[in-house]
C-alpha positions, 0 to 999 in steps of 0.5 A: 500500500502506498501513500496515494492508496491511503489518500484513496481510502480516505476518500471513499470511507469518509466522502472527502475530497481528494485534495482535503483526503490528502492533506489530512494524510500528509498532516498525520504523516508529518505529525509523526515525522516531526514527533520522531525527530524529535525523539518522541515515541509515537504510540498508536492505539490499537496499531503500535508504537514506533520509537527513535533508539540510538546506536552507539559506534562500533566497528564492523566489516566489509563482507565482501573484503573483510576489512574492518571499518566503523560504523558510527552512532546513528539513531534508528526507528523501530516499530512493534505492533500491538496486541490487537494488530498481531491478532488481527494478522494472524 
């Protein structure tokens, strides 16, 4: 699913127009972009929760030549989903 399919699905659930179907979605989508950088977490209830973790540095290798180089500290978003999504998956 992409993001037009989401603009789509809005659309014909709720009647809105296209062009105000789209900006309530690109207005979610920077709400929880802005929440993340900021290093919030961002729990949806009943969907999950995403969460900004930071990494330390740390040396690692190339797999393909085996030389060792570092790996610098970065942030990384993780997701874990929630109990009735998982039920609703399987």
């Amino acid at each position: 699913m992409t993001k037009i399919d989401i603009i789509q699905n809005v659309y014909e659930k709720l009647g809105f127009p296209k062009k105000d179907s789209a900006d309530i979605v690109e207005a979610v989508f920077d709400i929880i972009k802005d929440s993340l950088s900021q290093g919030e977490m961002v729990k949806i209830s009943g969907f999950g929760n995403f969460v900004v973790k930071e990494k330390r540095a740390r040396r690692g290798r190339n797999p393909q030549t085996g030389q060792e180089i570092s790996i610098t500290a970065r942030r990384v978003l993780t997701f874990k989903s929630s109990q009735v999504l998982r039920k609703a998956l399987n």
